[in-house]
Backbone as CSV, one residue per row, in Angstrom:
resi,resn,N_x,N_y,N_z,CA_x,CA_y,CA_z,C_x,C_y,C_z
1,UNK,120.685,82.410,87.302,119.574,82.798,88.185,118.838,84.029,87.679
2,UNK,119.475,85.194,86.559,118.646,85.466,86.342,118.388,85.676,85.049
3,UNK,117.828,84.340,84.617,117.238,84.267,82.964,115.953,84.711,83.311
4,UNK,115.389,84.995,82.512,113.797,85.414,82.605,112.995,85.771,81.414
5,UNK,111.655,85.928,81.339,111.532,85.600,80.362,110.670,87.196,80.427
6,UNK,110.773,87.621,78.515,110.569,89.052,78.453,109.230,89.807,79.191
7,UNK,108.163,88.992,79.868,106.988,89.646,80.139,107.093,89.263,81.944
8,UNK,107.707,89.263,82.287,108.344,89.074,83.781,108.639,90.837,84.169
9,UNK,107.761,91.175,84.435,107.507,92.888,84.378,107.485,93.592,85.686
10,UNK,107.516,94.479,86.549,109.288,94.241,86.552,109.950,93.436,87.010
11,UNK,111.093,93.371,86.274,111.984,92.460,87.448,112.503,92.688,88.450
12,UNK,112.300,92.072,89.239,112.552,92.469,90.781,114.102,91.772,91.426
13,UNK,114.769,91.768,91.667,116.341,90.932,92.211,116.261,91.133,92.978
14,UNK,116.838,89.766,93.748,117.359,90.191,95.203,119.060,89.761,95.113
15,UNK,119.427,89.955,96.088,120.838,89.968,95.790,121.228,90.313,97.843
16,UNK,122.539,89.499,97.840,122.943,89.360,99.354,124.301,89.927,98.998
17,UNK,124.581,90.298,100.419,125.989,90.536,100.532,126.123,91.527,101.804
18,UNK,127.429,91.666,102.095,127.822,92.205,103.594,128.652,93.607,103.259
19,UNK,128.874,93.884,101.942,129.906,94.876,101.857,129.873,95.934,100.564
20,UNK,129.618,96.816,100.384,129.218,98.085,99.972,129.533,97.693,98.357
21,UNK,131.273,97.292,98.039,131.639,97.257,97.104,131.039,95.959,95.911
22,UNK,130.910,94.558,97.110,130.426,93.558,96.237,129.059,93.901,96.196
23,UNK,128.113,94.738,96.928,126.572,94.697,96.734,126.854,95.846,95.650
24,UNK,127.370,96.620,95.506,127.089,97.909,94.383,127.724,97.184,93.019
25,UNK,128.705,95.947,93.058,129.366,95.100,91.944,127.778,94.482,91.100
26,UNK,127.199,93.612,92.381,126.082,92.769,91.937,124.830,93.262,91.656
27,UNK,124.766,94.161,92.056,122.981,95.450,92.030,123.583,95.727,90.287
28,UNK,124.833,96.012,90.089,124.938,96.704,88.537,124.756,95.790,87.471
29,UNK,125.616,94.485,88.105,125.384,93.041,86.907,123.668,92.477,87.154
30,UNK,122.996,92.834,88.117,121.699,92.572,87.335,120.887,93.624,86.679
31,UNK,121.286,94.881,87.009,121.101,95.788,86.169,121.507,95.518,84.957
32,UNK,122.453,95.439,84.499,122.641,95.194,83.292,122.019,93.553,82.659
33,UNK,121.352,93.311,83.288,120.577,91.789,82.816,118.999,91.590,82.632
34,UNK,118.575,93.002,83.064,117.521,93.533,82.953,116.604,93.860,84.270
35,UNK,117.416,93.367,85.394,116.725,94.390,86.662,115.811,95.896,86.638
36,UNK,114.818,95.662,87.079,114.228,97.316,87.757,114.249,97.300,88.707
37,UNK,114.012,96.831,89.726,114.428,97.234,90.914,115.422,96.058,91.721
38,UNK,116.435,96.405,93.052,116.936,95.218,93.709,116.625,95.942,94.651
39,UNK,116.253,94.716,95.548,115.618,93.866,96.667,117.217,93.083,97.570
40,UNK,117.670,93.946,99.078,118.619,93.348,99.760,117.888,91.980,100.584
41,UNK,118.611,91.066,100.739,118.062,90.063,101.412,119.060,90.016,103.126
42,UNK,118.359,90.585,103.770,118.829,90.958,105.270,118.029,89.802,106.117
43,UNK,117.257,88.987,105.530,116.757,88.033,106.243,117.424,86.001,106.884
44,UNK,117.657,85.808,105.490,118.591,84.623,105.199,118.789,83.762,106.440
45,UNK,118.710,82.782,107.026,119.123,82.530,108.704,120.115,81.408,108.402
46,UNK,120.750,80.862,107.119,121.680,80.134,106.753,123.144,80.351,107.062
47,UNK,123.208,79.695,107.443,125.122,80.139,108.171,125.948,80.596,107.223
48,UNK,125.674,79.670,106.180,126.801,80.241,105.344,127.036,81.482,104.764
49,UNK,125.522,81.849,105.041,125.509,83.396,104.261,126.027,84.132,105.404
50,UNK,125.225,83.896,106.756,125.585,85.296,108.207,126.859,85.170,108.392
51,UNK,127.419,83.624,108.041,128.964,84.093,108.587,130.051,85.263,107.852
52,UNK,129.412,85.726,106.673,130.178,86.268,105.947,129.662,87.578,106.191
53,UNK,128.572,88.028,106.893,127.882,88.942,107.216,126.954,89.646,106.750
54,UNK,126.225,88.755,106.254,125.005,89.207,104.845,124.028,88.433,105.798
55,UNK,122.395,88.787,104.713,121.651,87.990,105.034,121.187,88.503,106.379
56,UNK,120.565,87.447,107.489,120.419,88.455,108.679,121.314,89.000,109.400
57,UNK,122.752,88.594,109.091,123.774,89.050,110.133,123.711,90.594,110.226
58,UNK,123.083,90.626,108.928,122.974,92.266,108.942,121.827,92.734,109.926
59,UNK,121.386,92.181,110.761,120.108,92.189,111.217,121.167,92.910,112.879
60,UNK,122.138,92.475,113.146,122.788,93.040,114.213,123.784,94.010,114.066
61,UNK,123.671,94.562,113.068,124.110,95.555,112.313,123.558,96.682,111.362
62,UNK,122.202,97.203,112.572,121.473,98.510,111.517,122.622,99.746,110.590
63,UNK,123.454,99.832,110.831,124.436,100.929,111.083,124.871,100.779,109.388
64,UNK,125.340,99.097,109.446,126.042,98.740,108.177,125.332,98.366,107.085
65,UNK,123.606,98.203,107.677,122.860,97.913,106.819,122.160,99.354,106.043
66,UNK,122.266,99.988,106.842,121.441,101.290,106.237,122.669,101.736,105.302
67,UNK,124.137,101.909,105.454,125.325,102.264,104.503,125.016,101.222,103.553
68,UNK,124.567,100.287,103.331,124.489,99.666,102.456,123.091,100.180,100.913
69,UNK,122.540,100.262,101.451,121.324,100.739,100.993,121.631,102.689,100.515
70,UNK,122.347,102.984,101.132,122.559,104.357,101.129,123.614,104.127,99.752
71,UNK,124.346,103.314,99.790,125.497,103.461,98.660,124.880,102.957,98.026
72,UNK,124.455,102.203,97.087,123.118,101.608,96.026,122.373,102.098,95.846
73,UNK,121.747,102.924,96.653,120.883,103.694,95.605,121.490,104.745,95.029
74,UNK,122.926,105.633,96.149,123.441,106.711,95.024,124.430,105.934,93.837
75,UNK,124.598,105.240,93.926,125.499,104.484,92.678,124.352,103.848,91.769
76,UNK,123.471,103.167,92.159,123.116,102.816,90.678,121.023,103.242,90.784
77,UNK,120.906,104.282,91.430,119.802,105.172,90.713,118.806,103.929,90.362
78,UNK,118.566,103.042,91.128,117.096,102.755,91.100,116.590,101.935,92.659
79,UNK,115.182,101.694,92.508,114.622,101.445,93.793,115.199,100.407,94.339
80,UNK,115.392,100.750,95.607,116.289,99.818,96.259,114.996,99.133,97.437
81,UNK,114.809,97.872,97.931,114.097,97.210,99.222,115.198,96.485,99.532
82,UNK,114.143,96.080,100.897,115.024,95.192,102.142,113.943,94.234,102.501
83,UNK,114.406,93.200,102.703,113.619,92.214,102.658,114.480,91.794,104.388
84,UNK,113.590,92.008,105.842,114.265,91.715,106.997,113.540,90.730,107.872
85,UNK,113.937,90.606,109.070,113.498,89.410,109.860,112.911,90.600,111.086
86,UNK,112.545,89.911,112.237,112.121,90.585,113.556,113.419,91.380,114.316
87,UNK,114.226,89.902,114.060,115.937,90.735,114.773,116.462,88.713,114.611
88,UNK,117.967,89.019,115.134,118.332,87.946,115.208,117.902,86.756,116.279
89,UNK,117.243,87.269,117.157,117.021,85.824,118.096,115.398,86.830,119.342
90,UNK,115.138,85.930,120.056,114.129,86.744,120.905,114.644,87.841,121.823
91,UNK,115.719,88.009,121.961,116.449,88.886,122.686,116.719,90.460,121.859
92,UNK,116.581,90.495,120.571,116.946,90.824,119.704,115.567,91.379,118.832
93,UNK,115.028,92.227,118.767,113.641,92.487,118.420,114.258,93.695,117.942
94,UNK,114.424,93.958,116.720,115.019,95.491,116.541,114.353,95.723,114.802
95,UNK,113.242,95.289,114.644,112.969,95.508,113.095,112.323,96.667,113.478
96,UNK,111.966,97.691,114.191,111.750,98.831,113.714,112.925,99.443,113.996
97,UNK,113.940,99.361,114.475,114.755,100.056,113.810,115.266,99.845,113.287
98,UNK,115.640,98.879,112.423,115.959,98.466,111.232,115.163,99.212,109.795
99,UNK,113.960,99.231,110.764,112.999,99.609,109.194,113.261,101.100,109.197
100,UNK,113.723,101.990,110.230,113.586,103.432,110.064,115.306,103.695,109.694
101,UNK,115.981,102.360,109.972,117.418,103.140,109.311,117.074,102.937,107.996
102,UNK,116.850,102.019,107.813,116.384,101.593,106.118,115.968,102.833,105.355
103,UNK,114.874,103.080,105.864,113.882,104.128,105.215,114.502,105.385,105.616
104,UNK,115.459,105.653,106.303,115.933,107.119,106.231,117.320,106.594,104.807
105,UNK,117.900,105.604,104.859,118.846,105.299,103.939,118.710,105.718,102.603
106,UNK,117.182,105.451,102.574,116.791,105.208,101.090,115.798,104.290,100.779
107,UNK,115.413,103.085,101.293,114.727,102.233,101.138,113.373,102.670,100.492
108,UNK,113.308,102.476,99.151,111.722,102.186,99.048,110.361,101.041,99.504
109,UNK,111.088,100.265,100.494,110.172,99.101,100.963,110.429,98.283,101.638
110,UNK,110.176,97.346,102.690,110.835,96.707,103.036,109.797,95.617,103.556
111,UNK,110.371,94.445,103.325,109.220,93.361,103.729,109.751,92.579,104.984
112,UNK,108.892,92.109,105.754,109.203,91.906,107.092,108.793,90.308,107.112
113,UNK,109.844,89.192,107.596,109.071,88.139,107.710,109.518,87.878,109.385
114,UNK,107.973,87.824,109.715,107.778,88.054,111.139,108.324,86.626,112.148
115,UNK,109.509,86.435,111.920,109.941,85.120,112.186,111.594,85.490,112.776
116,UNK,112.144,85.682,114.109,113.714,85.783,114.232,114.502,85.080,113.136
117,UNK,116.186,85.020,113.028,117.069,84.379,112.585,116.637,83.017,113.481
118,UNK,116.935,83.205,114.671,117.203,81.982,115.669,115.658,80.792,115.068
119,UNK,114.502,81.763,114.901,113.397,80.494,114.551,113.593,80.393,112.980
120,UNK,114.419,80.382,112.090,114.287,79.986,111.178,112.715,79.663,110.287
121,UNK,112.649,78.562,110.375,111.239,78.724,109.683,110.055,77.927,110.665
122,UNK,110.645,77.521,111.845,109.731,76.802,112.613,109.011,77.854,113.733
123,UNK,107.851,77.507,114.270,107.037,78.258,114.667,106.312,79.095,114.604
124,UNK,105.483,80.370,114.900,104.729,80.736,114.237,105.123,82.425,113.871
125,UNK,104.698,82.851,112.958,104.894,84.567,112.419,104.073,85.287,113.066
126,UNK,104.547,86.456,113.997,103.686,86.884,114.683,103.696,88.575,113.831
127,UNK,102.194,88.407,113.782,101.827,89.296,112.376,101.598,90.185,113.278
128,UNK,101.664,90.411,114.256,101.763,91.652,115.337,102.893,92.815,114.829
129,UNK,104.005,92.414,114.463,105.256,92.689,114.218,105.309,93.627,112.638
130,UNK,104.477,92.942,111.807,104.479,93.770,110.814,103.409,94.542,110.871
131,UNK,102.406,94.739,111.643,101.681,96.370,111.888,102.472,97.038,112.781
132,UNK,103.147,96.815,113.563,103.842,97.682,114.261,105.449,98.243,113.397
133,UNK,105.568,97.876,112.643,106.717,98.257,111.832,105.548,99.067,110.696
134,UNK,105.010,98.714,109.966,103.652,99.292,109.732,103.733,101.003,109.967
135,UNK,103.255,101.022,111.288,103.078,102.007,111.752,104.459,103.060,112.464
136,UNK,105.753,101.894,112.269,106.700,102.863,112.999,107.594,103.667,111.664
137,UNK,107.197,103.388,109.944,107.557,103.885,108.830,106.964,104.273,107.558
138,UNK,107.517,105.139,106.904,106.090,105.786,105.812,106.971,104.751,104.727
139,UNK,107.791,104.165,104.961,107.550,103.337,103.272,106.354,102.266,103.061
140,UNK,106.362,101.736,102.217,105.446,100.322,102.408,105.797,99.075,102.892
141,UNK,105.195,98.532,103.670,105.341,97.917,104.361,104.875,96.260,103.856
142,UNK,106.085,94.787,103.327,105.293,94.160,102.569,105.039,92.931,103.795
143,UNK,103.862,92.417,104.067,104.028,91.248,104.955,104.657,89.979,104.753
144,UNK,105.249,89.011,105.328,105.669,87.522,105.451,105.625,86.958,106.076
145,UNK,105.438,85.556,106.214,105.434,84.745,107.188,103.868,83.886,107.793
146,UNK,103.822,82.733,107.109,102.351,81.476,107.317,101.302,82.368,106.391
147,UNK,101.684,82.573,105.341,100.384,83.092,104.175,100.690,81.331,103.587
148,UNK,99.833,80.726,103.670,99.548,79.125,103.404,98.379,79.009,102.348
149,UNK,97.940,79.671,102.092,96.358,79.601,101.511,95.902,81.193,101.203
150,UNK,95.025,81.350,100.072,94.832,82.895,99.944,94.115,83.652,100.769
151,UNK,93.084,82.946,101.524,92.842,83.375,103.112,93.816,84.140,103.623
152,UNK,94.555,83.518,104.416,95.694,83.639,105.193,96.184,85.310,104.673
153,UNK,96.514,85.343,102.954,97.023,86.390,102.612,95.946,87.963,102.958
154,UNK,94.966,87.311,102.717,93.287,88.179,102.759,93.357,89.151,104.252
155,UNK,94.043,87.768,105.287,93.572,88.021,106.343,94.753,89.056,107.046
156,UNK,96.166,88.396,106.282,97.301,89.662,106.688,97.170,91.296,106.741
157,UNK,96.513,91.265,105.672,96.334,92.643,104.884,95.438,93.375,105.925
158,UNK,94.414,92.592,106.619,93.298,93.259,107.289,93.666,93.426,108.468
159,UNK,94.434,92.387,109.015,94.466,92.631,110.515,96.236,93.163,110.531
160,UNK,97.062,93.305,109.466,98.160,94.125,109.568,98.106,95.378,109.362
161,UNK,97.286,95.529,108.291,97.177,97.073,107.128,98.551,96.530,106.406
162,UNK,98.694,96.323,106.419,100.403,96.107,104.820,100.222,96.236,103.555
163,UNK,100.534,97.039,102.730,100.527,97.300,101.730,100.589,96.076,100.471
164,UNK,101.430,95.090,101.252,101.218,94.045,100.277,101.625,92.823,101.043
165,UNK,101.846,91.226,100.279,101.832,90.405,101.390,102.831,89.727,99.971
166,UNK,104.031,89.168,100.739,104.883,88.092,99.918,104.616,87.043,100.078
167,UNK,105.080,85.971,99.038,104.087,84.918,99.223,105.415,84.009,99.162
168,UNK,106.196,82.672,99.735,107.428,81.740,98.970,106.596,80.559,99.141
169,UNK,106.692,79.843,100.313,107.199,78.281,100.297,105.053,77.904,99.573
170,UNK,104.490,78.483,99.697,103.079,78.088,99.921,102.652,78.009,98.097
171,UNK,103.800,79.187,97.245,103.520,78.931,96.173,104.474,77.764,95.313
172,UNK,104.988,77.342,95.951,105.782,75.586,95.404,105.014,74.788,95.286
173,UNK,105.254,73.970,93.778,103.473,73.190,93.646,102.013,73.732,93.716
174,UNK,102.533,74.869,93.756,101.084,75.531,93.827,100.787,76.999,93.226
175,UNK,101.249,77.310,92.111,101.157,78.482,91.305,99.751,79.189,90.656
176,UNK,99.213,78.435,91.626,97.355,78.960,91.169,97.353,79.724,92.308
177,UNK,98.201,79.576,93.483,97.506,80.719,94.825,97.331,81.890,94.079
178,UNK,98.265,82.411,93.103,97.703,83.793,92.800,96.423,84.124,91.896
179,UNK,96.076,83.228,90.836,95.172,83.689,90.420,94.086,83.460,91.905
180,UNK,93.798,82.580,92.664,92.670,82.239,93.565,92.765,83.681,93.978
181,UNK,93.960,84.771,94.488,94.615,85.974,95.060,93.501,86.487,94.421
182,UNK,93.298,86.351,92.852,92.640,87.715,92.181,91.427,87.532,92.063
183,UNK,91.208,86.013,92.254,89.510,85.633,91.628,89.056,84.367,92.381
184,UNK,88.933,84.782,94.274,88.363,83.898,95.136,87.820,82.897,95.003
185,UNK,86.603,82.872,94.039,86.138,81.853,93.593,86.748,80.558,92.565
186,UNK,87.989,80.323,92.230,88.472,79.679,91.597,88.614,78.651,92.598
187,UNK,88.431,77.256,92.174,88.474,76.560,93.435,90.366,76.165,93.362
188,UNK,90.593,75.240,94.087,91.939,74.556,94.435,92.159,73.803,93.495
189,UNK,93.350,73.259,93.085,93.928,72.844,91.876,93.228,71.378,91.722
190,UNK,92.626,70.850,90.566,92.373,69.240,91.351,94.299,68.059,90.432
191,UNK,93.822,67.221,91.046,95.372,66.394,90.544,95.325,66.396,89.228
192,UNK,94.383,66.626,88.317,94.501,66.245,86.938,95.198,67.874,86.313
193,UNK,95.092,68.679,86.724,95.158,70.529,86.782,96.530,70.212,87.553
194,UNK,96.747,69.523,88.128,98.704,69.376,88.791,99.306,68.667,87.795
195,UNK,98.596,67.631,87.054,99.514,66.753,86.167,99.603,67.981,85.179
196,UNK,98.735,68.551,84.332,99.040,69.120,83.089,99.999,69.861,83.544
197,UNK,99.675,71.054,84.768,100.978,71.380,84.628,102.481,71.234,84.667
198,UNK,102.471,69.665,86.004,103.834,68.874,85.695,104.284,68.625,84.351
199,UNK,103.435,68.692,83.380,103.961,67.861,81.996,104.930,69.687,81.441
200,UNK,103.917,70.821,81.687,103.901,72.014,80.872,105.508,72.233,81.215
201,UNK,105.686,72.504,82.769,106.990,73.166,83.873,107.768,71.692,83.555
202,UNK,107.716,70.416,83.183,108.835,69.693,82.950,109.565,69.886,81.743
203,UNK,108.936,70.154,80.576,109.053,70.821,79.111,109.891,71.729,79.654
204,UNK,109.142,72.784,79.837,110.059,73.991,79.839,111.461,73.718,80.546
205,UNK,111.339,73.215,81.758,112.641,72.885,82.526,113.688,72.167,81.655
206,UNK,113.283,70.906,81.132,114.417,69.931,80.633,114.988,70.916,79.149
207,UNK,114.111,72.229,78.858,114.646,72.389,77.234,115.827,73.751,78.272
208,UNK,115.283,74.200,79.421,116.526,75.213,80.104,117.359,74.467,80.514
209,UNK,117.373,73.547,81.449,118.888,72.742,81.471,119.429,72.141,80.210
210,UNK,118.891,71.440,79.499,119.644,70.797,78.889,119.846,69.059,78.756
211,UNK,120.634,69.114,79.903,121.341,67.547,79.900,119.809,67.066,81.111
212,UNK,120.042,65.901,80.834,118.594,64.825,80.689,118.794,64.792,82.161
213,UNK,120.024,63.698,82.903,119.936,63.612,84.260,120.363,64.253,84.598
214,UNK,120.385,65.881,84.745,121.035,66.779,85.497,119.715,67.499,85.670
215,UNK,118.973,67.600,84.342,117.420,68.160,84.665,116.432,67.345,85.219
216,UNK,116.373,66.153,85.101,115.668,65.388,85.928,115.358,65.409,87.200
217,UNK,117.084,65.281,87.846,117.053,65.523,89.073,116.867,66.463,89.899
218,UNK,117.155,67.973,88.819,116.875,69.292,89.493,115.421,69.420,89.521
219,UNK,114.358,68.394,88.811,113.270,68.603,88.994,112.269,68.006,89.564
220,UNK,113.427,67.008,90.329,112.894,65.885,91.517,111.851,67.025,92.653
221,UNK,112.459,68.048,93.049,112.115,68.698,94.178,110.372,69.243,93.693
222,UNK,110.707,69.385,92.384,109.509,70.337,91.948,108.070,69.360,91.978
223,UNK,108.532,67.879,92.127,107.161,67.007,91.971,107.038,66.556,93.161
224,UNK,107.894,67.038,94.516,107.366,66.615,95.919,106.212,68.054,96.394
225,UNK,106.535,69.013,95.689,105.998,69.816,95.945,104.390,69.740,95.210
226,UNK,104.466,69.417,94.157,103.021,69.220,93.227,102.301,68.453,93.815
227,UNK,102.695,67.102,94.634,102.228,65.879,95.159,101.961,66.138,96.490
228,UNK,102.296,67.382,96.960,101.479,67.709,98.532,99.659,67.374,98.748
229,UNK,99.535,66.572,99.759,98.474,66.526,100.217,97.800,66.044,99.501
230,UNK,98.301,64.902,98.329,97.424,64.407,97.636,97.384,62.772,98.074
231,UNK,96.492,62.338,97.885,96.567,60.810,98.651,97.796,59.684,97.504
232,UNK,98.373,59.290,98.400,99.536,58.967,97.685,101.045,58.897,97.661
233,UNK,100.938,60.681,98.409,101.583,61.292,98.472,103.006,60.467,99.147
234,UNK,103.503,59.745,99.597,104.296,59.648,100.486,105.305,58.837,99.616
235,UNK,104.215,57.718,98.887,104.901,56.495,98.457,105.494,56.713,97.251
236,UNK,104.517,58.161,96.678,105.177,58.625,94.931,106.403,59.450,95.359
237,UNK,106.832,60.341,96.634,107.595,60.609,96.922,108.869,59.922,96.977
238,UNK,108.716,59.068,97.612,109.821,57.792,97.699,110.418,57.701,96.305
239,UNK,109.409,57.225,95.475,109.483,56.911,93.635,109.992,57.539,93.412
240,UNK,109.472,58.850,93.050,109.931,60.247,92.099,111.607,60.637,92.597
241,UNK,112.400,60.588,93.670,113.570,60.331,94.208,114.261,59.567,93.097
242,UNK,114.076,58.587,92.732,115.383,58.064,92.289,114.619,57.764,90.532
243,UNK,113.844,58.779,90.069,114.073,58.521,88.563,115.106,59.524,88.250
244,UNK,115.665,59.267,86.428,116.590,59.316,86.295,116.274,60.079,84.467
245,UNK,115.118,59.531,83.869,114.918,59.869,82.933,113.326,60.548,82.974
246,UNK,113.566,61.327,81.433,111.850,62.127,81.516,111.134,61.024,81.030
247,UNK,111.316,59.980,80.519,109.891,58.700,80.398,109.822,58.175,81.380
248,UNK,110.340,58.086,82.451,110.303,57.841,83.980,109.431,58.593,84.600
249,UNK,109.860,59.865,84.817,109.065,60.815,85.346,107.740,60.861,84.929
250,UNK,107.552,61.304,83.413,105.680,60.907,83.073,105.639,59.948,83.557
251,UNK,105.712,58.584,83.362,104.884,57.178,83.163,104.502,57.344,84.721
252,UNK,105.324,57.495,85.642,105.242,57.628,87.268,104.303,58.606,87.545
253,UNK,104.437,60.002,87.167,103.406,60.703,87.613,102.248,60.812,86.651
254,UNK,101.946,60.280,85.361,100.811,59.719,84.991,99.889,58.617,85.993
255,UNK,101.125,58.029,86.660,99.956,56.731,87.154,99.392,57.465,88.685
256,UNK,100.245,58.166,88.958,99.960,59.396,90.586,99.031,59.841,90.252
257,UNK,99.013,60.910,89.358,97.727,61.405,89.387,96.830,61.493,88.767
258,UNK,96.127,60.115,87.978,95.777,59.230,87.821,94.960,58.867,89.009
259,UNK,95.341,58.124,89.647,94.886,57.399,90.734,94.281,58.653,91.744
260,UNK,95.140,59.504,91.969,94.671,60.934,92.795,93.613,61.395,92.510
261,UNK,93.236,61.816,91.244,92.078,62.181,90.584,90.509,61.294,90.891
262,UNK,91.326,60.289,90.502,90.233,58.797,90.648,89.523,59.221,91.996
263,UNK,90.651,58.788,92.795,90.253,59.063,94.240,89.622,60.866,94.474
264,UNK,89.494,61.565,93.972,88.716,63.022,94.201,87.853,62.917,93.699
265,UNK,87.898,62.258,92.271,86.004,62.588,92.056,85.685,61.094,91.830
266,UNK,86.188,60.313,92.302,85.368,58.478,91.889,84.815,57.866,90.559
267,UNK,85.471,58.808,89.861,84.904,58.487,88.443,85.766,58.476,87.488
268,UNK,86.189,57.637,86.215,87.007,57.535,85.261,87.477,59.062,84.748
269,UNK,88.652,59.255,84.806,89.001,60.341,84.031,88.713,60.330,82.595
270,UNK,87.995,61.779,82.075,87.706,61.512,80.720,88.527,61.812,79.773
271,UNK,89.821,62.187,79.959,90.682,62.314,78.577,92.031,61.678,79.317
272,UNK,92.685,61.613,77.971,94.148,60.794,78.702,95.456,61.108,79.171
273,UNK,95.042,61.089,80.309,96.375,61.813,81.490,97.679,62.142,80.882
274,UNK,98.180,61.034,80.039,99.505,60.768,79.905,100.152,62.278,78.595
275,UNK,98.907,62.215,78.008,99.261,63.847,77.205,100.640,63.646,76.392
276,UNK,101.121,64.475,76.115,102.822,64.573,75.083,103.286,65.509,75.516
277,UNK,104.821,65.246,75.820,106.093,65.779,76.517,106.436,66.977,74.969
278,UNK,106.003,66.669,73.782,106.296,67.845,72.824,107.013,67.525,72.169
């Protein structure tokens, strides 16, 4: 998890855990792997992680979370964030004080995804939550939660003030939100601009794993995500599931988006989709 490649500037880690000794163990082994800063993940709403007491469990536990952060940064001397939730459930609303134990701990930052443990990822982020944490701490304050589109991110910033806005599920299949981030006018990806890059990110993937159907399949997920919202979408989904090899994968998503394209601008594509795997 953390290979990376040398112009990945800085590197940022995150890293979980419930207990002083294994988080100051794991903050050092990515230090030594080329970390600049780690990033605690106090958010997590997965059982397997809270039961062990990481993740948000730490979220009912300011006390153990701020000792946490307090021992990491004096042991391994670099910037430490927290990446937190609202609190664990609606009863439970405690991210500003979470954010001021943090930030008296040590915290250089902490990003807020405005969403309880209990709502996981359903319903909506109430961006109320990160101006008011905002305003209840002098670190920076990063926003999360329904940035879907670079709008969305545009619009956090203005009506939160946040210093910055994190971006996850919205950039899957979709690794142009950031340049659109820097240069508005870039329009939206069209399907033929999704295939090249399926061909580019399948290359690279199958030469990091290795073995053929072990990378294949780890890269099943990555072409439900490319194939969002494109007409098609449902039935290439189905498909792309059970290939098994990379001449599978092109020939299939050659003929997807292919046809996707067709269907966006009604006119023969002028060069040939199918391209070389290298």
């Amino acid at each position: 998890y953390l290979t990376h490649a040398s112009d990945e500037q800085p590197f940022w880690v995150q890293i979980f855990g419930g207990d002083v000794e294994s988080m100051v163990a794991g903050g050092a082994r990515a230090l030594a792997l080329g970390a600049k800063i780690l990033d605690i993940n106090m958010g997590c709403p997965v059982r397997k992680v809270t039961k062990n007491g990481a993740g948000s469990a730490l979220l009912c536990d300011p006390t153990r979370a701020a000792a946490l952060v307090a021992a990491m940064c004096k042991q391994l001397q670099v910037p430490i964030t927290a990446k937190i939730r609202a609190g664990w459930d609606v009863d439970s609303h405690n991210y500003e004080e979470m954010g001021r134990a943090l930030q008296d701990a040590g915290c250089a930052a902490i990003a807020l995804h405005a969403r309880t443990r209990a709502q996981g990822y359903s319903g909506q982020a109430d961006w109320g939550m990160i101006a008011r944490l905002r305003a209840a701490v002098q670190v920076p304050v990063i926003g999360n939660g329904d940035v879907k589109v670079p709008a969305d991110a545009r619009r956090m910033r203005a009506v939160t003030g946040c210093a910055g806005v994190m971006i996850g599920r919205a950039a899957l299949g979709n690794p142009w939100i950031f340049e659109q981030l820097r240069q508005p006018e870039v329009p939206p990806p069209s399907p033929a601009r999704r295939w090249r890059q399926v061909q580019a990110h399948l290359q690279d993937h199958m030469a990091f794993i290795g073995d053929v159907l072990a990378g294949v399949k780890r890269f099943r997920p990555h072409l439900m995500w490319y194939a969002h919202g494109l007409q098609g979408a449902t039935a290439f989904r189905r498909q792309a599931m059970h290939l098994e090899r990379v001449e599978d994968v092109l020939d299939c998503c050659a003929a997807f988006f292919l046809q996707a394209e067709s269907a966006a601008s009604q006119e023969p594509m002028p060069f040939d989709l199918r391209g070389a795997l290298g």
